[in-house]
C-alpha positions in Angstrom: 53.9 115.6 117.6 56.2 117.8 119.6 60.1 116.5 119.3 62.7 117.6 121.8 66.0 118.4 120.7 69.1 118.5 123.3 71.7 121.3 121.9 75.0 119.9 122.6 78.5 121.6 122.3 81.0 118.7 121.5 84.8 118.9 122.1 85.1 122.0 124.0 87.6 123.6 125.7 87.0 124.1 129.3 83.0 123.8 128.5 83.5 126.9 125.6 83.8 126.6 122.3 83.1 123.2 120.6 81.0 122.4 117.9 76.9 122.3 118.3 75.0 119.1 117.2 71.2 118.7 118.0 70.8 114.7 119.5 66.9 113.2 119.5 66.3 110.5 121.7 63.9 107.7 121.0 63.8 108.4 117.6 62.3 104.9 116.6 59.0 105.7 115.4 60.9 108.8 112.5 60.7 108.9 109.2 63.9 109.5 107.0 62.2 112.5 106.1 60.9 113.7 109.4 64.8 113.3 110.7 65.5 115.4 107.7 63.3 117.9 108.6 64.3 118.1 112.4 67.9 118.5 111.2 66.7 121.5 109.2 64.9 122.8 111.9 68.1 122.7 113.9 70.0 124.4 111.2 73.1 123.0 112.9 75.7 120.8 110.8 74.6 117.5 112.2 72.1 116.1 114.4 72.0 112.8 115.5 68.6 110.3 116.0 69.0 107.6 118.4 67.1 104.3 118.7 67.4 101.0 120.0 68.6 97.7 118.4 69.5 93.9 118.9 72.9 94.8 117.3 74.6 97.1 119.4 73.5 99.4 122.9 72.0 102.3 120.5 71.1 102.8 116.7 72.5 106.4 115.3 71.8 108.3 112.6 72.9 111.5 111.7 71.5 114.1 109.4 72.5 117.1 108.1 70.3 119.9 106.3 70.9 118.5 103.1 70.5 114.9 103.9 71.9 112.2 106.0 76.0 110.7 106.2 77.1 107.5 107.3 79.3 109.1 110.0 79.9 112.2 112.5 82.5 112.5 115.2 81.3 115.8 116.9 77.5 114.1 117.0 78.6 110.9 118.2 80.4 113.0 121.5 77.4 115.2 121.7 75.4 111.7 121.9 76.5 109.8 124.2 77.4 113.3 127.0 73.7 113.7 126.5 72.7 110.0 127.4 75.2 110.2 130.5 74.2 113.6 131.6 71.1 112.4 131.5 71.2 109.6 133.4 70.3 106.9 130.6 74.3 105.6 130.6 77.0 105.3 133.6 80.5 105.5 132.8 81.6 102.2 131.0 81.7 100.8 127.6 79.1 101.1 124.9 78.3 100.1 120.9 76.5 102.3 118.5 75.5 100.7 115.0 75.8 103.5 112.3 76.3 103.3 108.7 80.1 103.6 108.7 79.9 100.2 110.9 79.5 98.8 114.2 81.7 101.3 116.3 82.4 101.2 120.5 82.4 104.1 122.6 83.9 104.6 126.0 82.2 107.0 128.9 85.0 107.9 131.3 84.1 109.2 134.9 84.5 112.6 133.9 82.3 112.8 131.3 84.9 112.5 128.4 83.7 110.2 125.7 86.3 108.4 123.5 84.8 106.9 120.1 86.3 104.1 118.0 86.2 105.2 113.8 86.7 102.5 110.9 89.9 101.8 110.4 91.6 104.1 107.9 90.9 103.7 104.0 94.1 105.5 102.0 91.7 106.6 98.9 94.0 108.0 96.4 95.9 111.8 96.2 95.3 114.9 94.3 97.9 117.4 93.2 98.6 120.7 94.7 97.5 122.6 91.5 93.5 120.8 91.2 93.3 121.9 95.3 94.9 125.1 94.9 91.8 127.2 93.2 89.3 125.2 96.0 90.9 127.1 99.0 93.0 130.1 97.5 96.5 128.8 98.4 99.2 128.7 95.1 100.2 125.3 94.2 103.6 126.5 94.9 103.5 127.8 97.7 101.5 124.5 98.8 103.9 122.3 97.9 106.5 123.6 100.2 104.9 121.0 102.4 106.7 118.3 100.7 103.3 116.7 102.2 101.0 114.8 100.0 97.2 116.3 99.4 95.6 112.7 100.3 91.6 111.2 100.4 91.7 109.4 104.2 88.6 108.1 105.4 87.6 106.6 108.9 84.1 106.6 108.1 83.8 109.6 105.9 86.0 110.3 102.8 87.6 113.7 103.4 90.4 115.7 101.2 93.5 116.2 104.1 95.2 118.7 102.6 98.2 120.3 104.4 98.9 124.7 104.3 102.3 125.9 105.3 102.7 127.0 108.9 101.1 130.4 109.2 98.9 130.4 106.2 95.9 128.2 107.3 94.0 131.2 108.6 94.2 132.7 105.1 91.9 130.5 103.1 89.5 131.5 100.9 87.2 128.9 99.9 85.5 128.2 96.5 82.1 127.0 97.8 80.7 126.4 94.4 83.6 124.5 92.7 84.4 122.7 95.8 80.7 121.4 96.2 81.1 120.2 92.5 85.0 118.7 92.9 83.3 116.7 96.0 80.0 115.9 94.2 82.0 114.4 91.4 84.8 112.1 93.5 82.5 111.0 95.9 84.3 113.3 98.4 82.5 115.1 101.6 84.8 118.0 102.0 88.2 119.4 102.6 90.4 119.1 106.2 93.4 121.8 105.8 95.7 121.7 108.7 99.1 123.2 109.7 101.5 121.6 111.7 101.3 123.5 115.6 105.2 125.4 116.2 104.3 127.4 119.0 102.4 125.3 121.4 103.6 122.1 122.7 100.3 120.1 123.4 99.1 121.1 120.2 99.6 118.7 117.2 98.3 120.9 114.3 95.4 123.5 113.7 92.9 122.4 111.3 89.9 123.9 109.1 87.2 121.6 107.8 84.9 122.4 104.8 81.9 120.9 103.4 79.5 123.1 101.5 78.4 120.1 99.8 76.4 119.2 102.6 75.3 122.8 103.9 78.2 123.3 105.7 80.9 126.3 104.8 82.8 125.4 107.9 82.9 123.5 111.0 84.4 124.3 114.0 85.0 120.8 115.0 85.3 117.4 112.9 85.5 114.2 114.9 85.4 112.0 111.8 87.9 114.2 109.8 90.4 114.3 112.9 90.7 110.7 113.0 91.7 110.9 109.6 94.2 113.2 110.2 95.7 111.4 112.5 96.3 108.3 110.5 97.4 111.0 107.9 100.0 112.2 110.3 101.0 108.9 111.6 101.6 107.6 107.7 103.6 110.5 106.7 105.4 112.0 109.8 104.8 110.0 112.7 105.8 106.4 112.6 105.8 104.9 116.1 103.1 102.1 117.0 101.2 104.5 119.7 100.6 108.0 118.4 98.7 110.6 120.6 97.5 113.9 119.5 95.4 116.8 120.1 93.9 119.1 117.4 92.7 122.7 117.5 89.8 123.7 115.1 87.3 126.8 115.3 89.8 129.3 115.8 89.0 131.3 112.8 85.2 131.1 113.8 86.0 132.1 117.2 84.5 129.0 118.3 88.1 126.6 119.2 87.6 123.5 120.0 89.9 120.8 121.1 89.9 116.8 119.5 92.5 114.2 120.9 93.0 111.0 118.5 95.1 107.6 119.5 96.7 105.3 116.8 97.7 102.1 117.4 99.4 100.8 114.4 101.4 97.1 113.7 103.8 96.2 111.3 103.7 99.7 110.7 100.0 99.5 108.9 97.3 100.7 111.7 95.3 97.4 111.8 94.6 98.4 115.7 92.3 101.2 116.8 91.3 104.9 115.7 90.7 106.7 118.6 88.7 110.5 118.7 87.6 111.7 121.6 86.7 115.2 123.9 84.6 116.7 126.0 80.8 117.9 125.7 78.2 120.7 127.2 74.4 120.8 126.9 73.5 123.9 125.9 69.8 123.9 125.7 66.6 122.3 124.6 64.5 122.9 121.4 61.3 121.5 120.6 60.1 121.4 117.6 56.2 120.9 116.3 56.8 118.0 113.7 53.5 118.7 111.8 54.3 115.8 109.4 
C-alpha cells in the first residue's frame, strides 16, 4: 500500500522558512502503528493523519518519531493550507477533533489559517537554578528577568522559560537531562524566549526544545506560542485583547513567523487562544507501507 505524504512548510515568512510537517489524507483505514511508522518515514517533528468524523469537519492525529501527542500548532497550519490548496476546503470556518479537544479553525482568503488552542492551564513554576543546567544559562544571570520560569499549556504542557535580551541565541542544551526532567513532570519540552528591543512588530524571539520526543529543536511551535502568549499576557501584558507575533528558527536558519490573539475577561482569559500563519507545500513523498 503506497501512502502519499504532502510536505508542508508552516508559518513562513514570505513562503521561506517555516517549519516542515508531513499531512496524510484519508487516513481512516491506519493503524496507530502504521501512523507511527509513516511519521518515522518522514523523519520530520510532526506529521499529521486526517480522517473523517460525526464530531467535527476532520479527525487529526499527529505523530512524531517517537510516538503520537495530543496537540501540534505547526501541523494543524500545515493541515488545513494543504486541504485548501487542494481544493478539499474554501475559505470559511472549520472544526478538527484532536486529543487536546474539539478545536475551530478559520481559512482566510489568502490562505492564512488561524487555529483556536484550549484555553490556558497555569501548571505550576520551577526555579531558575533546576532550569539553569537544562539550557546552559546561570541561575543568576536568569533571574535578571524578574520573570517567572512557568509550565503553560494550551494543549501541550511546555516549560516557558524567559533568557535575558541578547542571550537566547547562546543556549546550550542538555538533551539527556532535559529528556529525563520532562519524562519525570509530565513535561514535553522547553520554550525560551527573549523579549524583541529592536524590531517593533516583533513581540519576542523564541527557541523550542523537545528531545523527549525526537526533537533537539523546532523551528516553529504553534502550540508552544499560544502558550506564550497567555504567558506574556499574565505577566506583562494586561489588556483584554493582546496581539502578537513571534520569531522562531533563527538560530536554525529556518525563521519563521507565529501571530497569537488573547482575549481575556475579568482579567482571567476565559475567551479565545488564537495561533495562526501562513503555509507552503513543498513536495510529495510516498511511502511503500509494507505493514
Amino acid at each position: 500500500m503506497n501512502i502519499e505524504v504532502v510536505l508542508v512548510n508552516a508559518f513562513t515568512v514570505n513562503s521561506k522558512g517555516g517549519n516542515p510537517a508531513g499531512v496524510v489524507l484519508n487516513s481512516d483505514s491506519l493503524s496507530e502503528k502504521q501512523k507511527l511508522l509513516i511519521a518515522q518515514e518522514v523523519g520530520y517533528s510532526e506529521t499529521a493523519f486526517v480522517s473523517h468524523g460525526e464530531e467535527a469537519d476532520f479527525h487529526v492525529s499527529f505523530f512524531t518519531t517517537t510516538g503520537e501527542v495530543d496537540f501540534c500548532g505547526h501541523a494543524t497550519l500545515a493541515t488545513f493550507a494543504t486541504l485548501y490548496q487542494k481544493g478539499v476546503i474554501t475559505p470559511g470556518s472549520y472544526t478538527q477533533k484532536t486529543k487536546a479537544g474539539l478545536l475551530a479553525v478559520n481559512v482566510e482568503e489568502n490562505g492564512q489559517v488561524i487555529m483556536q488552542q484550549t484555553l490556558p492551564k497555569y501548571l505550576g513554576t520551577f526555579d531558575y537554578a533546576t532550569i539553569s543546567p537544562f539550557i546552559g544559562i546561570d541561575a543568576i544571570q536568569l533571574a535578571t528577568t524578574q520573570l517567572p520560569i512557568e509550565v503553560v499549556s494550551t494543549g501541550l504542557s511546555d516549560v516557558i522559560v524567559p533568557v535575558p535580551t541578547g542571550m537566547l541565541e547562546q543556549l546550550q542544551i542538555d538533551e539527556r537531562g532535559l529528556s529525563d526532567f520532562c519524562q519525570k513532570h509530565q513535561l514535553v519540552g522547553i520554550h525560551a524566549f527573549e523579549l524583541s528591543l529592536e524590531h517593533d512588530d516583533i513581540t519576542a524571539s523564541c527557541r523550542n526544545f523537545a528531545p523527549l520526543y525526537g526533537i533537539p529543536e523546532e523551528s516553529a511551535t504553534g502550540s508552544a506560542c499560544g502558550a506564550l502568549a497567555c504567558y506574556l499576557t499574565k505577566h506583562i501584558y494586561r489588556s483584554t485583547h493582546n496581539h502578537f507575533r513571534f520569531e522562531q528558527g533563527r538560530v536554525m536558519n529556518c525563521t519563521s513567523h507565529i501571530t497569537a490573539t488573547i482575549e481575556q475577561q475579568d482579567q482571567l482569559i476565559t475567551q479565545q487562544v488564537l495561533v495562526g500563519g501562513a503555509a507552503s507545500v513543498i513536495g510529495v513523498k510516498t511511502i511503500d507501507l509494507t505493514i
